[in-house]
PDB file of N, CA, C and O in Angstrom:
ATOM      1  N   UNK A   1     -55.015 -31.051 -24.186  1.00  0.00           N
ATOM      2  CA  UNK A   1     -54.320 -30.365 -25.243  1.00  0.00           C
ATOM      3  C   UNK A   1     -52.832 -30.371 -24.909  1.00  0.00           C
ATOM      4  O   UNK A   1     -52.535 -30.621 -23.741  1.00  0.00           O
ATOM      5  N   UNK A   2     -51.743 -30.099 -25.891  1.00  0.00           N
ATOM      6  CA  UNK A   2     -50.700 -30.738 -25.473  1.00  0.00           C
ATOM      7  C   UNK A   2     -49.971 -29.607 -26.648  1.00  0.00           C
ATOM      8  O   UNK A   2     -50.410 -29.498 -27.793  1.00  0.00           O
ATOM      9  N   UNK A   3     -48.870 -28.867 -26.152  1.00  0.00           N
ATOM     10  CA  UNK A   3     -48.456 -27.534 -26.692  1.00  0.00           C
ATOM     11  C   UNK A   3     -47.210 -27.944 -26.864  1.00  0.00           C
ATOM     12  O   UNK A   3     -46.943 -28.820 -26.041  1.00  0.00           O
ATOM     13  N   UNK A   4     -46.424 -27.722 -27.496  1.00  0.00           N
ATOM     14  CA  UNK A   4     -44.998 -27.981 -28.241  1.00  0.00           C
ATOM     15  C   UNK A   4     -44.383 -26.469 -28.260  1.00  0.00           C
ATOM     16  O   UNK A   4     -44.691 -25.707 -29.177  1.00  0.00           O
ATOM     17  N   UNK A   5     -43.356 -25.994 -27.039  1.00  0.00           N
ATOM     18  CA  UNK A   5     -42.735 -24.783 -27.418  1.00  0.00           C
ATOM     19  C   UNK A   5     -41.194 -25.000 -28.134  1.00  0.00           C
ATOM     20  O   UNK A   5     -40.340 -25.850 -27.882  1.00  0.00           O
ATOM     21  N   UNK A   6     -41.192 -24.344 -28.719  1.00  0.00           N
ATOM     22  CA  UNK A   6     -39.170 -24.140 -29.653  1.00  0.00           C
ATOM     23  C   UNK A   6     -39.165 -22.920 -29.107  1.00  0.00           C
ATOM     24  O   UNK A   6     -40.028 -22.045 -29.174  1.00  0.00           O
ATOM     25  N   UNK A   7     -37.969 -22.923 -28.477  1.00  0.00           N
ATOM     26  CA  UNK A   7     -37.369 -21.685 -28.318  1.00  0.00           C
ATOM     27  C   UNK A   7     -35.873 -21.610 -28.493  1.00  0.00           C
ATOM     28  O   UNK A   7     -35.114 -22.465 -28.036  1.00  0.00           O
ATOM     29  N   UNK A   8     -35.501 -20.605 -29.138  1.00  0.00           N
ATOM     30  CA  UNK A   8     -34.260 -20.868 -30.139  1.00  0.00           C
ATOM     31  C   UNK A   8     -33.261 -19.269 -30.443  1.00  0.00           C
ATOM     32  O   UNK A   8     -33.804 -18.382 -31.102  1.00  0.00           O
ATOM     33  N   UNK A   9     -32.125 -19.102 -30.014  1.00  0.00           N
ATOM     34  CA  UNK A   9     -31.886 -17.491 -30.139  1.00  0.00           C
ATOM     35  C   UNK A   9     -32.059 -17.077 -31.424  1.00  0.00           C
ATOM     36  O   UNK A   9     -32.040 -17.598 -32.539  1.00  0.00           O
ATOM     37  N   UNK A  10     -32.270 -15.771 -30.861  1.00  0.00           N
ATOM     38  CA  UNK A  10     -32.640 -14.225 -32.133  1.00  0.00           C
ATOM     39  C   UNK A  10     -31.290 -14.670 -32.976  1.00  0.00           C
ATOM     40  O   UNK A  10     -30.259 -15.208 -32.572  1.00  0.00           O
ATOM     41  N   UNK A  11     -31.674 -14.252 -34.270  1.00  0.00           N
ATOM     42  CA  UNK A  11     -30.813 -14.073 -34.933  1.00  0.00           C
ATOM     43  C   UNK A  11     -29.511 -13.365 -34.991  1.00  0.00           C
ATOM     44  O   UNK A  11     -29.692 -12.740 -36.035  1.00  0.00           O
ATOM     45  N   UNK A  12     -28.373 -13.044 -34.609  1.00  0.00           N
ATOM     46  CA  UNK A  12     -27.721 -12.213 -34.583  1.00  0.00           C
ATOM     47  C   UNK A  12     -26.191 -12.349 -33.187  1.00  0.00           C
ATOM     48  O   UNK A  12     -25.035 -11.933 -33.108  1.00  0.00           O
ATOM     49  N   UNK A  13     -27.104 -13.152 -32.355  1.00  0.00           N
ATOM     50  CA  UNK A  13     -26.807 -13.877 -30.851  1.00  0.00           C
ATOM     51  C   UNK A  13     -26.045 -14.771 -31.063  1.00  0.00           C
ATOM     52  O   UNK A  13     -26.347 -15.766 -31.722  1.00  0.00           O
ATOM     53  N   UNK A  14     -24.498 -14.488 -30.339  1.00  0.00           N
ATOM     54  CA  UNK A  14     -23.869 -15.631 -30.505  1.00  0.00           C
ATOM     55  C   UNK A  14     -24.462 -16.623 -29.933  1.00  0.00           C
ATOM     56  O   UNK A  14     -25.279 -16.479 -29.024  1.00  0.00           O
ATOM     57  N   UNK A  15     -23.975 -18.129 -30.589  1.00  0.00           N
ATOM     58  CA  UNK A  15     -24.633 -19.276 -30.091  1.00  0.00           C
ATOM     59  C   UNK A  15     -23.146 -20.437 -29.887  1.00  0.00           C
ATOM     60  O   UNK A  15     -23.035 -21.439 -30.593  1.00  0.00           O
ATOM     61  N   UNK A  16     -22.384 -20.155 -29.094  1.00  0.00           N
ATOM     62  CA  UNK A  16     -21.623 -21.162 -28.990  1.00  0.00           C
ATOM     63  C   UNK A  16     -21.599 -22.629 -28.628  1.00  0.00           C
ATOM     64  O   UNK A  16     -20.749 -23.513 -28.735  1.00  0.00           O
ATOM     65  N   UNK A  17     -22.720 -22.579 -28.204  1.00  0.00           N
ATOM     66  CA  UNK A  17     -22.930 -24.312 -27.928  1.00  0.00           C
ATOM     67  C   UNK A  17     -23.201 -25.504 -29.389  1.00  0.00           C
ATOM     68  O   UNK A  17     -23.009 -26.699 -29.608  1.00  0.00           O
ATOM     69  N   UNK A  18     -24.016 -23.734 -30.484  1.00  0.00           N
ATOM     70  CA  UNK A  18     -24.174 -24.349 -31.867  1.00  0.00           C
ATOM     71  C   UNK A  18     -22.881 -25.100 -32.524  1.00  0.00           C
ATOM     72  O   UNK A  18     -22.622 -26.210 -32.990  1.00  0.00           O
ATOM     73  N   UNK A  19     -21.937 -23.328 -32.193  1.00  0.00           N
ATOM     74  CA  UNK A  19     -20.235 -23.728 -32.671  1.00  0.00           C
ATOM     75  C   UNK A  19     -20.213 -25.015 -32.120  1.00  0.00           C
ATOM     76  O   UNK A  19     -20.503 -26.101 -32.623  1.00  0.00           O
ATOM     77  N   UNK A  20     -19.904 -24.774 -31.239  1.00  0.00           N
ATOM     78  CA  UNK A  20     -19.517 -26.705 -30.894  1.00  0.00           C
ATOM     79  C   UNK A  20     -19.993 -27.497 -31.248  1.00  0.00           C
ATOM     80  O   UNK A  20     -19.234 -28.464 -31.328  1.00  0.00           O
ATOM     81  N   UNK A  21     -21.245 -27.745 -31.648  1.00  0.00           N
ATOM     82  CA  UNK A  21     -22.029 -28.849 -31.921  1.00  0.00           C
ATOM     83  C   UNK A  21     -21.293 -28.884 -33.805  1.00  0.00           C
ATOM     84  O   UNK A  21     -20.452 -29.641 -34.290  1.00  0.00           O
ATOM     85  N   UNK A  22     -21.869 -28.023 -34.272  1.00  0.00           N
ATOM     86  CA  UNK A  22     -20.822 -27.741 -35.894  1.00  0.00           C
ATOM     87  C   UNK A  22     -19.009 -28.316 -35.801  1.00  0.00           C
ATOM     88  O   UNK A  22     -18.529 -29.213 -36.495  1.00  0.00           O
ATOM     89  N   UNK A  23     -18.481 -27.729 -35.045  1.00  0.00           N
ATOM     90  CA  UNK A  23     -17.364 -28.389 -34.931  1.00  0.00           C
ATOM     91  C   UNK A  23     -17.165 -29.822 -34.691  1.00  0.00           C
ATOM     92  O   UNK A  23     -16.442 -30.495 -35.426  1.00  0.00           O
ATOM     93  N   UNK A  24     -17.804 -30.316 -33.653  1.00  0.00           N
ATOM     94  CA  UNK A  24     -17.739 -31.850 -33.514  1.00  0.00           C
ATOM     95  C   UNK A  24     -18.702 -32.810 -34.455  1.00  0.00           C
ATOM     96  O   UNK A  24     -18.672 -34.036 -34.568  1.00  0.00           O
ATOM     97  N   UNK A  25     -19.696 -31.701 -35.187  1.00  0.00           N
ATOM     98  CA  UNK A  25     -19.798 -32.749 -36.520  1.00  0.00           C
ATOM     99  C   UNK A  25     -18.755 -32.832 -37.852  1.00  0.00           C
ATOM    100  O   UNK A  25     -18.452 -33.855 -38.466  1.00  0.00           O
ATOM    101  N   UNK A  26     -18.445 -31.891 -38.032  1.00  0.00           N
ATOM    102  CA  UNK A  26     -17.136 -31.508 -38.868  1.00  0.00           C
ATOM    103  C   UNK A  26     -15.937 -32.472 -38.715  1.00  0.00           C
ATOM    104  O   UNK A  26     -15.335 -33.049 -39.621  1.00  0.00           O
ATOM    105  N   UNK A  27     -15.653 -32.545 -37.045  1.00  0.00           N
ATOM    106  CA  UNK A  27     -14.510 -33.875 -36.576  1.00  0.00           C
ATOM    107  C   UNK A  27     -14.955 -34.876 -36.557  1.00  0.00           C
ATOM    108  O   UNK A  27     -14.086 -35.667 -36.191  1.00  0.00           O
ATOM    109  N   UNK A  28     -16.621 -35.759 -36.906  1.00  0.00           N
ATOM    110  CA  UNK A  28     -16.875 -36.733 -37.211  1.00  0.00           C
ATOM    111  C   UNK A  28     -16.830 -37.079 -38.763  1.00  0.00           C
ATOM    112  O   UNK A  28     -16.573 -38.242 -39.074  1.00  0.00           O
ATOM    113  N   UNK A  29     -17.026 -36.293 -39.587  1.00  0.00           N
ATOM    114  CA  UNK A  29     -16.606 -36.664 -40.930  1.00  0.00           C
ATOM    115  C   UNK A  29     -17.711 -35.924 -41.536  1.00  0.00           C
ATOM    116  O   UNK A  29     -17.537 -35.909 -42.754  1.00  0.00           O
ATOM    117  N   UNK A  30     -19.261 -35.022 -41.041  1.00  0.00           N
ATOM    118  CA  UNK A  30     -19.839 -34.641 -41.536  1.00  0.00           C
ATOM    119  C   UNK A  30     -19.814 -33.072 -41.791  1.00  0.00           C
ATOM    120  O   UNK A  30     -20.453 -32.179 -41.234  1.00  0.00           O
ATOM    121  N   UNK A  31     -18.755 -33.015 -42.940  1.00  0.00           N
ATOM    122  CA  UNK A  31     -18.489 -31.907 -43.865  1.00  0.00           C
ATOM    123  C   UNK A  31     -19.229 -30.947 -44.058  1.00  0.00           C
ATOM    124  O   UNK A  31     -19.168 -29.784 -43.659  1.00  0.00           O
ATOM    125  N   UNK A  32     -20.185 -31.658 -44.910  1.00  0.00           N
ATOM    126  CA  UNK A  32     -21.281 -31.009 -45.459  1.00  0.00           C
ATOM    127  C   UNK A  32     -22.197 -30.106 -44.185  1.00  0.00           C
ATOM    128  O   UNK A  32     -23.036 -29.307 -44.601  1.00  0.00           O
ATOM    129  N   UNK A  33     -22.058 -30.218 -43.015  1.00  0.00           N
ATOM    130  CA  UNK A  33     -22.746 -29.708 -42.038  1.00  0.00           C
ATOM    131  C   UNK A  33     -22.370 -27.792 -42.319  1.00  0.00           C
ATOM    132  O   UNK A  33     -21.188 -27.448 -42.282  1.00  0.00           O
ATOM    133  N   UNK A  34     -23.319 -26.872 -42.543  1.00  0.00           N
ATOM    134  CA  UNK A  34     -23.202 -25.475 -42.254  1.00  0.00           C
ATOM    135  C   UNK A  34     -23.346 -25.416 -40.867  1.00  0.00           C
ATOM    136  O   UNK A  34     -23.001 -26.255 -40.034  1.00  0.00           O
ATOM    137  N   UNK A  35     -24.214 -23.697 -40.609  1.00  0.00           N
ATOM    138  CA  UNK A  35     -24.117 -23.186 -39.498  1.00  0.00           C
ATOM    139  C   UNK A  35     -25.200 -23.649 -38.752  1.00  0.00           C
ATOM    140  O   UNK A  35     -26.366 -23.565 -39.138  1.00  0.00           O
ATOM    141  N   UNK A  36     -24.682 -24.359 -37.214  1.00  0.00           N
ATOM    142  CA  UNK A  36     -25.875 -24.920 -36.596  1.00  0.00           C
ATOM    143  C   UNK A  36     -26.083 -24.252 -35.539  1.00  0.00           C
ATOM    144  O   UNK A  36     -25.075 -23.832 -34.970  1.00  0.00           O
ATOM    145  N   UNK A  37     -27.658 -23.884 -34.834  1.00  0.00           N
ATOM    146  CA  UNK A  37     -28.225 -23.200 -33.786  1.00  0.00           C
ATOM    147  C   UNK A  37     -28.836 -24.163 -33.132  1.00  0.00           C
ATOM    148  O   UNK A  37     -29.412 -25.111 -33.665  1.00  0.00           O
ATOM    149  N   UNK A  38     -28.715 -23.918 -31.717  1.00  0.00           N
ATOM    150  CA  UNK A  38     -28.954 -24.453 -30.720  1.00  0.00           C
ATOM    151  C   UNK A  38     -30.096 -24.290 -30.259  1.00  0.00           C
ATOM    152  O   UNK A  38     -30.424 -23.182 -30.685  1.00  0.00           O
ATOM    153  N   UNK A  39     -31.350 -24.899 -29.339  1.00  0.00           N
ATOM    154  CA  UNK A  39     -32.256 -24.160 -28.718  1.00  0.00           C
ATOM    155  C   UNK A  39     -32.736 -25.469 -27.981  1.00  0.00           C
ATOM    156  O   UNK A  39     -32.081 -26.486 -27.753  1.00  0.00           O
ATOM    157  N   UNK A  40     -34.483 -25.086 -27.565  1.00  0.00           N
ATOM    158  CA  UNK A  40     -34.996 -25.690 -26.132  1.00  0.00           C
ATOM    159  C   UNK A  40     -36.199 -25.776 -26.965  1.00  0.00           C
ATOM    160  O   UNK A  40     -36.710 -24.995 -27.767  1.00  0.00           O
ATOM    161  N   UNK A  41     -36.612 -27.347 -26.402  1.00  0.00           N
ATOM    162  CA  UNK A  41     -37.398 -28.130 -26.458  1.00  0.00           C
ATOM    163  C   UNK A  41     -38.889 -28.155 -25.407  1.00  0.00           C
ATOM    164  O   UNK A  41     -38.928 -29.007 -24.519  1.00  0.00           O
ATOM    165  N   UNK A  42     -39.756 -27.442 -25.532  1.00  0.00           N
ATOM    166  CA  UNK A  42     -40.393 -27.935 -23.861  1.00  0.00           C
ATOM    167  C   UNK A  42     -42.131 -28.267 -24.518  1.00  0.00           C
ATOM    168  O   UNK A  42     -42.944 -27.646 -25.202  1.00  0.00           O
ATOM    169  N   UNK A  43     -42.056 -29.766 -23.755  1.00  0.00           N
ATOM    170  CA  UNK A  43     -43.659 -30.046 -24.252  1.00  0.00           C
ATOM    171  C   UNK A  43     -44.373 -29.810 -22.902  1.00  0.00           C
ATOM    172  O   UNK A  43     -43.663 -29.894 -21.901  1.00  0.00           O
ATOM    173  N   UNK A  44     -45.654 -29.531 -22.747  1.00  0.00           N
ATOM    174  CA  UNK A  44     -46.600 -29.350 -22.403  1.00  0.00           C
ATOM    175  C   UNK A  44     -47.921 -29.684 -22.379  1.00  0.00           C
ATOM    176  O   UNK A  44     -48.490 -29.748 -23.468  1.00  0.00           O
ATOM    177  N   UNK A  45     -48.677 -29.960 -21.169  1.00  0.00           N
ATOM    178  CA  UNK A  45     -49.743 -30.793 -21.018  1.00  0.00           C
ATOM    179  C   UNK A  45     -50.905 -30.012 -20.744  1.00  0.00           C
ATOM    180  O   UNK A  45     -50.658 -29.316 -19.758  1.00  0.00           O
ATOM    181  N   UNK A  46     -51.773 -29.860 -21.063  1.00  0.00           N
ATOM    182  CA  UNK A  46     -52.764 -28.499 -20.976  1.00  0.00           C
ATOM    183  C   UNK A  46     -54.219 -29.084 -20.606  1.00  0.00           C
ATOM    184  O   UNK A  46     -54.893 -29.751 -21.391  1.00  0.00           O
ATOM    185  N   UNK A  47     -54.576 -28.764 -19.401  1.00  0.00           N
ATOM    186  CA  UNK A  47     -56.114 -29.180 -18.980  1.00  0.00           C
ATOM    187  C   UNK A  47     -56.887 -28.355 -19.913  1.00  0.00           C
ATOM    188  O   UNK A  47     -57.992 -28.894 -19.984  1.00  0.00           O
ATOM    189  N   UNK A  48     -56.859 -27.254 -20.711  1.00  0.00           N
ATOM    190  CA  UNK A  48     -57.410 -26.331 -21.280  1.00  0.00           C
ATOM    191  C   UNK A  48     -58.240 -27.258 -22.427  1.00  0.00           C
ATOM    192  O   UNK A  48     -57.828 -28.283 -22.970  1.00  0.00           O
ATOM    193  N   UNK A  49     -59.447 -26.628 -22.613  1.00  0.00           N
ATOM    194  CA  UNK A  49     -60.031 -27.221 -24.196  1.00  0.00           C
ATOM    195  C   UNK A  49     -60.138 -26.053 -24.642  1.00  0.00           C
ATOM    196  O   UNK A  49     -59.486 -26.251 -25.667  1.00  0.00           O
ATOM    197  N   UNK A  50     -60.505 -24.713 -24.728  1.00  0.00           N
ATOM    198  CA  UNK A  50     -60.305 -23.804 -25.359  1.00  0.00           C
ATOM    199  C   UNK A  50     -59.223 -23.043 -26.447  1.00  0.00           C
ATOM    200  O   UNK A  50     -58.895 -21.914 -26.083  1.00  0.00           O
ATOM    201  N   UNK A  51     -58.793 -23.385 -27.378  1.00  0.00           N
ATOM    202  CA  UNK A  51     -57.557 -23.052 -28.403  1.00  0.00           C
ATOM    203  C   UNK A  51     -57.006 -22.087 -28.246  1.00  0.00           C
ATOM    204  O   UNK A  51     -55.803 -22.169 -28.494  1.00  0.00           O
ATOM    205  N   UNK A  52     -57.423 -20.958 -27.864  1.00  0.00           N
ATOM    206  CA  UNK A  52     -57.129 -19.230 -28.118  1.00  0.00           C
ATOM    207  C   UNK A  52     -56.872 -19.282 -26.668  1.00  0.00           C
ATOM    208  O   UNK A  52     -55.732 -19.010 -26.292  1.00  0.00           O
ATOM    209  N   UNK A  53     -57.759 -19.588 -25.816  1.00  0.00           N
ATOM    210  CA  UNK A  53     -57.315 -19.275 -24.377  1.00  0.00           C
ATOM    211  C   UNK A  53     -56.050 -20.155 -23.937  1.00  0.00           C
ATOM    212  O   UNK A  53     -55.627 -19.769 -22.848  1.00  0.00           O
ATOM    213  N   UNK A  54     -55.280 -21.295 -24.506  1.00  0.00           N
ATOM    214  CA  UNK A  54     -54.549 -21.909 -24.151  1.00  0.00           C
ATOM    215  C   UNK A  54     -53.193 -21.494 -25.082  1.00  0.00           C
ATOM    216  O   UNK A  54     -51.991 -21.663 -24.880  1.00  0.00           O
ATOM    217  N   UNK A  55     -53.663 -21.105 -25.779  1.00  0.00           N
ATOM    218  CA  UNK A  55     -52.297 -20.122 -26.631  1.00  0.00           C
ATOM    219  C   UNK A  55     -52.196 -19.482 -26.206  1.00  0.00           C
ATOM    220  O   UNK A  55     -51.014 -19.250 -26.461  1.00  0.00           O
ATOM    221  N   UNK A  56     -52.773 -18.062 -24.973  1.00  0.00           N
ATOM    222  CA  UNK A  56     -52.588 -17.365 -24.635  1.00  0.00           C
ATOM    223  C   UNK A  56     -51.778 -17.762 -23.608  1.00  0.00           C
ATOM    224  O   UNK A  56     -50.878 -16.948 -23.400  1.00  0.00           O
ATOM    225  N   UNK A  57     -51.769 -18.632 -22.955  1.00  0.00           N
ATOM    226  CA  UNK A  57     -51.821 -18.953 -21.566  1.00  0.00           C
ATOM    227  C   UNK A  57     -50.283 -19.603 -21.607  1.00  0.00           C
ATOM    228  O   UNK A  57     -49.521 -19.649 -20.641  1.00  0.00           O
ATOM    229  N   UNK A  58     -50.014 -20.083 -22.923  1.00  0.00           N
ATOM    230  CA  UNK A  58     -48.743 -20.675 -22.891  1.00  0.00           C
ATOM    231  C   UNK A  58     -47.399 -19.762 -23.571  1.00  0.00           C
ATOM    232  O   UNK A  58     -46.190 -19.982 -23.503  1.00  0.00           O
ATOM    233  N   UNK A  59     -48.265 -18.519 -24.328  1.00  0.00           N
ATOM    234  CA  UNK A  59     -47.539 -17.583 -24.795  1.00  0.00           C
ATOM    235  C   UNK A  59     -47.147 -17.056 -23.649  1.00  0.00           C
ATOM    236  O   UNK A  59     -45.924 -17.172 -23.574  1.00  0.00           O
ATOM    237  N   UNK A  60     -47.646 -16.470 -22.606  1.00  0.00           N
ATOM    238  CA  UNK A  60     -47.330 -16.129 -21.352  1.00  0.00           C
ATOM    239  C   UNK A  60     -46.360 -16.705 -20.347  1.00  0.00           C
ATOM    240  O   UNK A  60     -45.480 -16.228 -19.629  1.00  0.00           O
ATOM    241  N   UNK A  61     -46.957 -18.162 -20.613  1.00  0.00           N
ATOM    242  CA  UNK A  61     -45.482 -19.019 -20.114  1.00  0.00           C
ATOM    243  C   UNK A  61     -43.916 -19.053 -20.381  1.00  0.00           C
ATOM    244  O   UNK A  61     -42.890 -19.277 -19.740  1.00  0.00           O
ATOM    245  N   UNK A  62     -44.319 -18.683 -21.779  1.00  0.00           N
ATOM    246  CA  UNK A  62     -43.172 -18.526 -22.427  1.00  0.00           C
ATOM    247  C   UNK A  62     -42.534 -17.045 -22.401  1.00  0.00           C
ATOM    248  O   UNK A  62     -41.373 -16.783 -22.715  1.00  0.00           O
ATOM    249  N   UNK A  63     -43.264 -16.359 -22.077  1.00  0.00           N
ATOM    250  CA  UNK A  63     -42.700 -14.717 -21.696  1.00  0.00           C
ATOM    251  C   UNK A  63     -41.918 -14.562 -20.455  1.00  0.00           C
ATOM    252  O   UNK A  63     -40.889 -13.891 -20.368  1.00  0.00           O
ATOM    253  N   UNK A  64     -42.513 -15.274 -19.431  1.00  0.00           N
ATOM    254  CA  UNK A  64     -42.328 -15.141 -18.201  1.00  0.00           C
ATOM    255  C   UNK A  64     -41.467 -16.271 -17.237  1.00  0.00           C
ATOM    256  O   UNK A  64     -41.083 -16.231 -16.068  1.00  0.00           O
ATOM    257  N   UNK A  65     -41.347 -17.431 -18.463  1.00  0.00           N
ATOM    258  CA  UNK A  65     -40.239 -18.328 -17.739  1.00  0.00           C
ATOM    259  C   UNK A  65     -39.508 -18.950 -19.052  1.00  0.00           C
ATOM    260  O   UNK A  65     -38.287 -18.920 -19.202  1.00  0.00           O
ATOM    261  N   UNK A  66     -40.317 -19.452 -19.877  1.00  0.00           N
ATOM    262  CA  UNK A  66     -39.763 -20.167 -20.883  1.00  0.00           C
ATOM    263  C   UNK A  66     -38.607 -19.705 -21.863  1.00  0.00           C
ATOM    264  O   UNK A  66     -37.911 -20.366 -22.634  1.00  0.00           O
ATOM    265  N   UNK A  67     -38.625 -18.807 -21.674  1.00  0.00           N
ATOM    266  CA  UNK A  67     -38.004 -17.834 -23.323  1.00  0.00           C
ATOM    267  C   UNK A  67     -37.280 -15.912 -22.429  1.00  0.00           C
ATOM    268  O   UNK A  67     -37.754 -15.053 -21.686  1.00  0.00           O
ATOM    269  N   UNK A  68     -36.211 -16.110 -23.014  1.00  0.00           N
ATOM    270  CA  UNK A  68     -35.818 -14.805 -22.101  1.00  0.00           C
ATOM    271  C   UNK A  68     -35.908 -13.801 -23.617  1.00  0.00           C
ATOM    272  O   UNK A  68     -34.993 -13.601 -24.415  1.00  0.00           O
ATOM    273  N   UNK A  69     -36.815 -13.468 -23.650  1.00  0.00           N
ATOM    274  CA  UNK A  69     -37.152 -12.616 -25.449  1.00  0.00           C
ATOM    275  C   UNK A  69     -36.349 -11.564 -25.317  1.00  0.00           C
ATOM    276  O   UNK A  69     -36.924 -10.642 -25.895  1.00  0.00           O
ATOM    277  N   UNK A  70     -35.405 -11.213 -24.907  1.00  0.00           N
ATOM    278  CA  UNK A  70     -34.077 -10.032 -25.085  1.00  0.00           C
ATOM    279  C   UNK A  70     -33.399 -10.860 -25.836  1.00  0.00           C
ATOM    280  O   UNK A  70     -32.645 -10.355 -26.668  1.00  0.00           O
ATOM    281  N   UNK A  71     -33.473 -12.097 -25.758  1.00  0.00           N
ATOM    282  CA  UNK A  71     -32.129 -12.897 -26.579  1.00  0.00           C
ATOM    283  C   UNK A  71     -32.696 -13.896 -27.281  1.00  0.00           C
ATOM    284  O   UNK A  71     -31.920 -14.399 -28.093  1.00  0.00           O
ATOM    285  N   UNK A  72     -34.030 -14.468 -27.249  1.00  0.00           N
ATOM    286  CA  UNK A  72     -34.805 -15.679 -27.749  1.00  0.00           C
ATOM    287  C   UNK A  72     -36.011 -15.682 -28.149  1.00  0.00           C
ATOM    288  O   UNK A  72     -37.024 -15.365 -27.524  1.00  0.00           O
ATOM    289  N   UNK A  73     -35.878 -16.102 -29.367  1.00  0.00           N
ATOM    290  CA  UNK A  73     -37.644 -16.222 -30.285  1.00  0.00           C
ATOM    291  C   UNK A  73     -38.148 -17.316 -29.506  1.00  0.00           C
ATOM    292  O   UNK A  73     -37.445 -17.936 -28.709  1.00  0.00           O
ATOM    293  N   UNK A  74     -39.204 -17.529 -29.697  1.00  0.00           N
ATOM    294  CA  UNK A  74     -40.368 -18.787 -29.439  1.00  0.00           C
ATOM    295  C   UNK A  74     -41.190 -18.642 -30.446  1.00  0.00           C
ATOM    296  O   UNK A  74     -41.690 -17.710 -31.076  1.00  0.00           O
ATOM    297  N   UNK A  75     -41.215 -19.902 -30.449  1.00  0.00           N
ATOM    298  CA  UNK A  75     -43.055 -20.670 -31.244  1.00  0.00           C
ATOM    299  C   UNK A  75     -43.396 -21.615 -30.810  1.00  0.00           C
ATOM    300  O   UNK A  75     -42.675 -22.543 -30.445  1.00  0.00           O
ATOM    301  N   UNK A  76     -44.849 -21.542 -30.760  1.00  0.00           N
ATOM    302  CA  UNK A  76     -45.877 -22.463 -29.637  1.00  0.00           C
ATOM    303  C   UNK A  76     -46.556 -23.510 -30.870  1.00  0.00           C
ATOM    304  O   UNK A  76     -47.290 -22.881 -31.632  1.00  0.00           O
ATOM    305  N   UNK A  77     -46.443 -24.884 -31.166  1.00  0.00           N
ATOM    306  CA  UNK A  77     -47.747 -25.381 -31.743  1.00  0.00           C
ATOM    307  C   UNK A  77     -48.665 -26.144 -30.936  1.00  0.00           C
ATOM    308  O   UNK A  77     -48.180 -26.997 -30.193  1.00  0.00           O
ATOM    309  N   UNK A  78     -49.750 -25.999 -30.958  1.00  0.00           N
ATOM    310  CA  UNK A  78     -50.817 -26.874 -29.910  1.00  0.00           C
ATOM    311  C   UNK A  78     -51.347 -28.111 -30.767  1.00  0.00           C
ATOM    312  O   UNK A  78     -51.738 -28.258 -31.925  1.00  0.00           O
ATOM    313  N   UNK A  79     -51.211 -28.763 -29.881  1.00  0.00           N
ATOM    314  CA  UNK A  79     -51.940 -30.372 -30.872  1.00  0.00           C
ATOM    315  C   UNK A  79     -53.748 -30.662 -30.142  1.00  0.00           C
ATOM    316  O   UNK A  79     -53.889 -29.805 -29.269  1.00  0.00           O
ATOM    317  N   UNK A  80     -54.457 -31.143 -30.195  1.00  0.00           N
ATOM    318  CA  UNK A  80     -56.055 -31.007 -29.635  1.00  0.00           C
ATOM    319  C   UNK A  80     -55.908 -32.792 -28.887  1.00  0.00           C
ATOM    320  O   UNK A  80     -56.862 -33.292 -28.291  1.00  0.00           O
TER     321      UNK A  80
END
């Protein structure tokens, strides 16, 4: 099983790396670009066959290393 986390700041949290990324599309010519947010990518390889027990297991991951949830949402999708 193979888990796909996004983790991406709370709403409200400055995100300056976004600013920058918005700004240097803006100085490439893409105008049309609004407000962009930044975040983290992390895939995952799961010996687990159980669905519920491996969501659990990676929600946890994500509590405890992946995601600092004072400042950052997560969402987990699992593929089979």
């Amino acid at each position: 099983m193979k888990a796909k986390v996004y983790v991406t700041l709370k709403i409200g949290v400055l995100d300056p790396q976004g600013k920058a990324v918005q700004h240097a599309l803006h100085a490439l010519g893409f105008e049309g670009v609004g407000d962009v947010r930044q975040g983290k990518f992390v895939e995952i390889e799961l010996d687990e066959t159980d669905r519920a027990q491996a969501e659990r297991a990676v929600d946890e991951m994500c509590r405890q290393l992946l995601a600092n949830t004072v400042i950052e949402d997560y969402s987990i999708d699992l593929e089979d």
